[in-house]
N, C-alpha and C positions, 0 to 999 in steps of 0.2 A: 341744282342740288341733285348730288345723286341717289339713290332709292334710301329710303330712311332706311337705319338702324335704329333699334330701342334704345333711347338715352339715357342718361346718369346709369349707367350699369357698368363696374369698373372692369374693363379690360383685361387681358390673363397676361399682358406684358406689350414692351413696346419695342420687342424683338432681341435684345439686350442682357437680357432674363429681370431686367428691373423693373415691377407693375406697375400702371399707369395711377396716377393720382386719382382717386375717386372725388368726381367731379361735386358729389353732395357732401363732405367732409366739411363740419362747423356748422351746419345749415340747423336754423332753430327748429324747421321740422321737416322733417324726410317721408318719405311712402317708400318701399321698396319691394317690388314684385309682385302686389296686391291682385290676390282674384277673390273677387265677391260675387255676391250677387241675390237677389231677394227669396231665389228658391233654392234648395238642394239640388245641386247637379246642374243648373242654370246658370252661367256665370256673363255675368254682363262686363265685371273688369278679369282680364289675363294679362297679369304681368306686369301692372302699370307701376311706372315711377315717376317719383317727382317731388322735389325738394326747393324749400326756399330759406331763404337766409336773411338775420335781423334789417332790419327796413327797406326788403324788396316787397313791390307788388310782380306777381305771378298771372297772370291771364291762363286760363284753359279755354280752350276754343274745339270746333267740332264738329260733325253733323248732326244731326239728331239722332238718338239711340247709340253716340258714340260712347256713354258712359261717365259723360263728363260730371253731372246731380250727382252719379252714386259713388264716383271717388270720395268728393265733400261728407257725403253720408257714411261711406264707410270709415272715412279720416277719424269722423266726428262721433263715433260709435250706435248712429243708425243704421248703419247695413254693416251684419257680421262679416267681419275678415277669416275667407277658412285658408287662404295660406300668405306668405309676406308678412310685413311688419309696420307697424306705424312708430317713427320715435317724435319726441318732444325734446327738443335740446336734449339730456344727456340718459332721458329714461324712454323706456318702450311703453307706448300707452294704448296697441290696439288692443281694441274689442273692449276699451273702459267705457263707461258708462258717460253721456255727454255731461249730467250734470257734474261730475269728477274733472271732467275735460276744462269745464268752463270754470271752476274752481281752479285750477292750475295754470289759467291762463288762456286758453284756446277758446273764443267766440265763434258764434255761427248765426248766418242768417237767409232762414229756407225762402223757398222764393214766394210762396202763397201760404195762406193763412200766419200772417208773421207778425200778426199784431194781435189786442185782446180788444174787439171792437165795442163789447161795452164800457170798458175803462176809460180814464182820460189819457193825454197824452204824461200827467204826471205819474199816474197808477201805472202807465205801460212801463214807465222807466224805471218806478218803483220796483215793477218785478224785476229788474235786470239786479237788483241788489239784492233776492231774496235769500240769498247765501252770505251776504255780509250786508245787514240792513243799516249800518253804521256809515256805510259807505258811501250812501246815497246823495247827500247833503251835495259835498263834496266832490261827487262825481256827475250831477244834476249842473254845476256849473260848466266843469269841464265842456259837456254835452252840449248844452246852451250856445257856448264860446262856436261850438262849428255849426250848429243847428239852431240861428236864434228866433225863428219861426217857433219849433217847439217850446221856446222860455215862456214868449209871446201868448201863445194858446194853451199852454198846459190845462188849462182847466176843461177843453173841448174834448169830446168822446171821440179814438181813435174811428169808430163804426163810420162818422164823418167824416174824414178826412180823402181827399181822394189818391189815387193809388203811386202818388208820387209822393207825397207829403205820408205816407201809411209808410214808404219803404222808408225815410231819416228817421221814424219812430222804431224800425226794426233796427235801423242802424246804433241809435244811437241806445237803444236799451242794450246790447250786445257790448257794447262798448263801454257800457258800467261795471261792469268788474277788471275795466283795466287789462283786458287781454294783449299779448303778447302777439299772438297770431288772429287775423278775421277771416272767417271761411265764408266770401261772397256767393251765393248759389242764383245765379241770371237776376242780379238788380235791376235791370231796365226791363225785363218781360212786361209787356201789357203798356210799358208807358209812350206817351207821345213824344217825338222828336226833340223834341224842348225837353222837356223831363228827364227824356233819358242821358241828356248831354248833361243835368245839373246833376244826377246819380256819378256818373262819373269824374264832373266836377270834386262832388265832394267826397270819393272815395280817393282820390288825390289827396285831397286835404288831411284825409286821416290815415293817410300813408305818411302825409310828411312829417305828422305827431310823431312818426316813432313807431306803426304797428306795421308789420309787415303781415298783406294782403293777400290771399289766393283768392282768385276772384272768376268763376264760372261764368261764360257771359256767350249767347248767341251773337249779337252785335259784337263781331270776330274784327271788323277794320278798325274801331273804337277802341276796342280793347285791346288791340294789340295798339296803338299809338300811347296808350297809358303806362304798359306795364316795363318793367324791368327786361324780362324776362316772360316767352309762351312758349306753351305745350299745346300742341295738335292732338287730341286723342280721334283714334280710328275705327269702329269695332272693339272696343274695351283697351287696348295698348295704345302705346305710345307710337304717332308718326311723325312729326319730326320736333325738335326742340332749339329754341334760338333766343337772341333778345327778342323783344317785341319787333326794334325796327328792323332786323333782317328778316322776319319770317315776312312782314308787309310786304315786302321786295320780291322777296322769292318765287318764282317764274309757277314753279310746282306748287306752290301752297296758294299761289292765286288760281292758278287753274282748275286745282282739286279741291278748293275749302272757300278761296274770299270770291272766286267769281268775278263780276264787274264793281262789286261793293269795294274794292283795291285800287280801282281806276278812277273813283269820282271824286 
């Protein structure tokens, strides 16, 4: 591969005087040009882009401090966007408020504290409804259907649960309003080798429902075998962007990003 350019950024033509198709066009949500960051004058993303479309999963991958947590935060309207855009299918929704977000469709789910540890696992999922409490009944099966561990125990306090079994309680409370889009922020952090292959098990799964997935993930050769479609973020921008399985491949993105993690 030759030295990245920044992707999905449409082209000023393709010599012809005819522009190039912009590569995120129809994508149910786009980022485009995004610089944030948690202090004034501090910007941890410049410039980033990146777009998915109805029932792709998306992998971001990365080094650490690449940026990868505060695109999701920023998307999500935790970390203010001071310049760029965020859209939703066919409206502009940066710097809206997450609970607005998740109303309209857009879930998320942070990597730590993402559960209510004295509640049960039914109370957890109850809060996923508390914008439409009607919901719940009905959306409690759904949940069950990929998660039937949770049906099973609902009555136990997330507080016990352990940290594999904590993260399908974050999953699946997110997934009670029915979102559109799931904003995944490092699912497997913390968990054992087993665990973390069922996290991405069942983020499969509820890719295939129908929700299309961004999915932030250090376990970079995993998550790239999963997804549709990966972004490399570098220092806040974009380094290179492909399906999942050509970035695997890629001579430069094993050597600069998967290491011997590509080779095993």
């Amino acid at each position: 591969m030759s030295d990245p350019t920044p992707p999905d950024v449409t082209a000023p033509g393709s010599g012809d005087g005819t522009p190039e198709k912009d590569p995120a066009e129809g994508a149910v949500l786009r980022a485009d040009s995004l610089i944030a960051g948690y202090l004034p004058g501090v910007n941890i993303l410049n410039g980033v882009n990146l777009h998915c479309r109805d029932g792709e999963l998306v992998g971001v991958i990365g080094p650490n401090g690449a940026g990868k947590s505060t695109l999701l935060k920023a998307i999500f309207g935790l970390v203010k966007v001071g310049e760029g855009r965020v859209r939703f299918r066919d409206r502009e929704v940066t710097n809206w408020r997450a609970d607005k977000l998740v109303a309209n469709g857009i879930g998320y789910v942070p990597q730590t504290n993402n559960v209510f540890p004295s509640l049960t696992i039914s109370e957890n999922l109850e809060m996923g409804t508390y914008q439409r409490p009607k919901k719940f009944k009905q959306q409690f099966e759904v949940v069950a259907e990929l998660f039937p561990t949770l049906a099973a125990r609902r009555a136990q306090r997330a507080g016990s649960l352990s940290g594999g079994e904590r993260q399908m309680v974050a999953m699946g409370r997110a997934l009670m309003m029915e979102p559109s889009v799931l904003l995944l922020d490092e699912p497997s952090a913390g968990l054992s080798p087993a665990l973390q292959d069922e996290v991405f098990v069942q983020t499969k799964r509820i890719n295939g429902t129908g929700v299309s997935v961004i999915m932030v993930e250090q376990n970079a050769r995993r998550c790239l075998q999963i997804c549709d479609r990966g972004y490399v973020l570098d220092q806040g921008t974009n380094a290179y962007t492909a399906s999942g399985e050509e970035l695997i491949k890629d001579p430069k993105v094993i050597e600069l990003y998967l290491g011997t993690l590509a080779k095993v």
